[in-house]
C-alpha positions as CSV (number, residue, x, y, z in Angstrom):
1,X,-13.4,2.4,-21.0
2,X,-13.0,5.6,-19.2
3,X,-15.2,7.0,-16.5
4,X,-14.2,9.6,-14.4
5,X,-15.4,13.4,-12.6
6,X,-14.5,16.4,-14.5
7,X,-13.2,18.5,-11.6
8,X,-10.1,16.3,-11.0
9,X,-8.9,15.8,-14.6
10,X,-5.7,17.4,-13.3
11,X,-5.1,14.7,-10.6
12,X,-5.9,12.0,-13.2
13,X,-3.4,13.0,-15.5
14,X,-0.9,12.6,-12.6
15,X,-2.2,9.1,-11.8
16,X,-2.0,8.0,-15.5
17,X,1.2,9.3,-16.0
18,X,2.2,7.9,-12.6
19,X,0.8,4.4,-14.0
20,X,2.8,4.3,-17.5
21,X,6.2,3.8,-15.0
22,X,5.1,0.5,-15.0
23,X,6.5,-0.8,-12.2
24,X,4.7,-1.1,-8.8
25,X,7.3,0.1,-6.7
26,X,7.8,3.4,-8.9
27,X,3.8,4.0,-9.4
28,X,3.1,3.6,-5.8
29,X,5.9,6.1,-4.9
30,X,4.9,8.6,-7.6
31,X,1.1,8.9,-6.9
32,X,2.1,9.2,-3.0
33,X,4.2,12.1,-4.3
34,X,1.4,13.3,-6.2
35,X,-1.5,13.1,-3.6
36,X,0.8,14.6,-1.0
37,X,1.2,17.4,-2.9
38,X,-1.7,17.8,-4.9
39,X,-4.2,17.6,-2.4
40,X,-2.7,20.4,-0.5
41,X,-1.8,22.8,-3.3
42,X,-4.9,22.4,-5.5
43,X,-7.3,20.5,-3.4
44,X,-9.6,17.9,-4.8
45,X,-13.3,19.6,-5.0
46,X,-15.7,17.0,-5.1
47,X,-19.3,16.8,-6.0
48,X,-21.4,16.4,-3.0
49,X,-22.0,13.2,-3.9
50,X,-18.6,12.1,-3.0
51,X,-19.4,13.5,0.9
52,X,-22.5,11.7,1.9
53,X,-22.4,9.5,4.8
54,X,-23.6,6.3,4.9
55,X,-25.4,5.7,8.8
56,X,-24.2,1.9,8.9
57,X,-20.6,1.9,6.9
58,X,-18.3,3.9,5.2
59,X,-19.6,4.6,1.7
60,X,-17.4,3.1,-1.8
61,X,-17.7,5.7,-4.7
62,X,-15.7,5.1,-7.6
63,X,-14.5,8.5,-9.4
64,X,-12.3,7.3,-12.0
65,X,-11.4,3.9,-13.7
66,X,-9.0,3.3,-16.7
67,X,-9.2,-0.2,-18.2
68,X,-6.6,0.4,-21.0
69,X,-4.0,1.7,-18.1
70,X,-5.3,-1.0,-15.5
71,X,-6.4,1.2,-12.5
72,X,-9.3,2.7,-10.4
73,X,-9.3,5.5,-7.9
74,X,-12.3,5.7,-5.7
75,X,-13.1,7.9,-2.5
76,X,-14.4,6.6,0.6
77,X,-16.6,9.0,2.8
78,X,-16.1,7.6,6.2
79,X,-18.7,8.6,9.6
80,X,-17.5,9.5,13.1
81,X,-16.1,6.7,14.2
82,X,-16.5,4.8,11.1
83,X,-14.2,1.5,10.2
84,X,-12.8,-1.3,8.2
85,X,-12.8,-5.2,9.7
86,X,-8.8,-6.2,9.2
87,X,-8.8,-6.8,5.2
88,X,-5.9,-7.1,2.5
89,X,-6.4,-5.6,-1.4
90,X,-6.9,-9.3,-3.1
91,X,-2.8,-8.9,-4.4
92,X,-3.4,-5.7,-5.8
93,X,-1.2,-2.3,-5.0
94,X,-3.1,0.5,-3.6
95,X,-2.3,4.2,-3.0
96,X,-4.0,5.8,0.0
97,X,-4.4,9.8,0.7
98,X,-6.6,11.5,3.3
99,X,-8.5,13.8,0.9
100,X,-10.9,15.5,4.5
101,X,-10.5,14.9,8.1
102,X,-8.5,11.6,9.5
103,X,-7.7,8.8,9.6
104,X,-6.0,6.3,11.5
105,X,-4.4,3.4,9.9
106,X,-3.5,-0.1,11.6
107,X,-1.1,-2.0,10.3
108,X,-0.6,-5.3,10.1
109,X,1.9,-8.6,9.3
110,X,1.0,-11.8,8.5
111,X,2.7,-14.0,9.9
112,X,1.3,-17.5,9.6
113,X,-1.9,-19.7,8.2
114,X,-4.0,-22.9,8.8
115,X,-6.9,-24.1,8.0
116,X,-8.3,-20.2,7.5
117,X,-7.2,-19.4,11.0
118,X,-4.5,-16.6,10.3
119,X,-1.6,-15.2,13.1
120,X,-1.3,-10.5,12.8
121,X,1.2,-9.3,14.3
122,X,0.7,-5.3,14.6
123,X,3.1,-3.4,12.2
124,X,1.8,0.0,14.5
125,X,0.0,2.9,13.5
126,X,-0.5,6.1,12.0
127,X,-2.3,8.9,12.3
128,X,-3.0,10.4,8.9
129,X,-4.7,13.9,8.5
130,X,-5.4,15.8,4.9
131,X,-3.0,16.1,2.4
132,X,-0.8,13.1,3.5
133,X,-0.6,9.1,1.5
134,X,0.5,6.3,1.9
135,X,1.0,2.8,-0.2
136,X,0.5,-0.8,0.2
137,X,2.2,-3.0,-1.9
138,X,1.5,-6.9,-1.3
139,X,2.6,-9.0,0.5
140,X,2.2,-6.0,2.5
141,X,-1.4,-5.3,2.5
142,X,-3.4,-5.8,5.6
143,X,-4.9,-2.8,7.2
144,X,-7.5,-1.9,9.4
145,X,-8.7,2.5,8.6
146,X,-10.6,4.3,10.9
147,X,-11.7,7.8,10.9
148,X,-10.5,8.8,14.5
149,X,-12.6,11.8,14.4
150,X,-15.7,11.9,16.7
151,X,-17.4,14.9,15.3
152,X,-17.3,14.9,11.9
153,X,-16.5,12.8,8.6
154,X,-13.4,11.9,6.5
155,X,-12.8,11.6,3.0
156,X,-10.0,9.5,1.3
157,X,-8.8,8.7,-1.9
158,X,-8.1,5.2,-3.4
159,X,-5.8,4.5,-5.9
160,X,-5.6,0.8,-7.3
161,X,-3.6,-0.6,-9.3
162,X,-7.0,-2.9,-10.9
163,X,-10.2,-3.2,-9.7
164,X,-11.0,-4.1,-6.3
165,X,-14.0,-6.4,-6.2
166,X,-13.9,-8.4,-3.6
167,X,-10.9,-8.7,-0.4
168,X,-10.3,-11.0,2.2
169,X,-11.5,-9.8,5.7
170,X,-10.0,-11.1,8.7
171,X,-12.2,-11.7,11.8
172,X,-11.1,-11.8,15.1
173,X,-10.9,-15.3,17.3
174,X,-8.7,-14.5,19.8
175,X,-5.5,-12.3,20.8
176,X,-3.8,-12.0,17.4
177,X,-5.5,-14.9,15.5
178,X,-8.2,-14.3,12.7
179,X,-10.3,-16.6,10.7
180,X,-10.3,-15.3,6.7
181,X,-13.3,-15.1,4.9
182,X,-14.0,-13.4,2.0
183,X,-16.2,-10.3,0.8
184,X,-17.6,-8.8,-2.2
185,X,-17.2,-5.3,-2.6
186,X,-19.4,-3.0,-4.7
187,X,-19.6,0.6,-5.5
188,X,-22.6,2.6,-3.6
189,X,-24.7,5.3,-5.7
């Protein structure tokens, strides 16, 4: 099953092609290629759809998913101010690009586990604005995204290599320790 937006076929052509390398290291690398300088060049126009805000939470909309080839890109329209709890991508490789706006992106290293209590150590930060990607690639998968704008929203594009239904989220007990629990995602509209 295929189900994707017309006005990107382009960009998913890249991304399958970028998928048939088959291995993770090599996709992730080539669809960062491709979103840096797609996005740029051609741009990514987006039904409007795809820009609504959500009041309470960034908003999940999935714009393309290929079962044969094993991956989903979805865009995430983010508020001011709008962020993620510290989460991993359930084992699965993901491709990030800022599609409007920016972002800011925690990273983080787990170091230890027990008994669901979980020990970050920050991996720093970046400030991401349109046009740039990056990839996660377990075991190096925990994140935290924000849009660090005030005024206005952000838009980013999310490339995984399966479908992301659910992710661990990591809440915070004390200076660097977390207790795990899990979340289902879901896709809104």
């Amino acid at each position: 099953m295929k189900t994707q937006v017309a006005v990107v076929d382009p960009l998913i052509e890249r991304l399958c092609d970028a998928v048939r390398l088959g291995e993770v290291s090599a996709i992730a690398e080539q669809i960062k290629n491709d979103l840096e300088s797609f996005i740029p060049a051609e741009g990514l126009i987006l039904p409007e759809r795809f820009h609504r805000v959500k009041p309470d939470s960034y908003a999940r909309r999935l714009l393309y998913q290929d079962s044969e080839l094993g991956f989903t890109a979805l865009v995430m329209t983010w508020g001011p101010g709008q962020r993620t709890a510290l989460h991993d991508h359930s084992g699965i490789w993901c491709v990030e690009g800022v599609l409007e706006g920016e972002m800011e992106v925690i990273r983080y290293e787990l170091m230890e586990e027990k008994d669901g209590v979980c020990r970050f150590e920050n991996r720093g930060s970046v400030h991401a604005t349109a046009g740039t990607a990056g990839a996660l690639i377990p075991p190096y998968e925990h994140h935290v995204l924000a849009n660090s704008l005030s005024d206005r929203s952000s838009l980013t594009l999310h490339v995984y290599g399966g479908e992301m239904t659910h992710c661990d989220v990591f809440q915070p007990e004390e200076p660097g320790l977390y207790r795990r629990s899990s979340r289902q995602l879901s896709y809104d509209e």
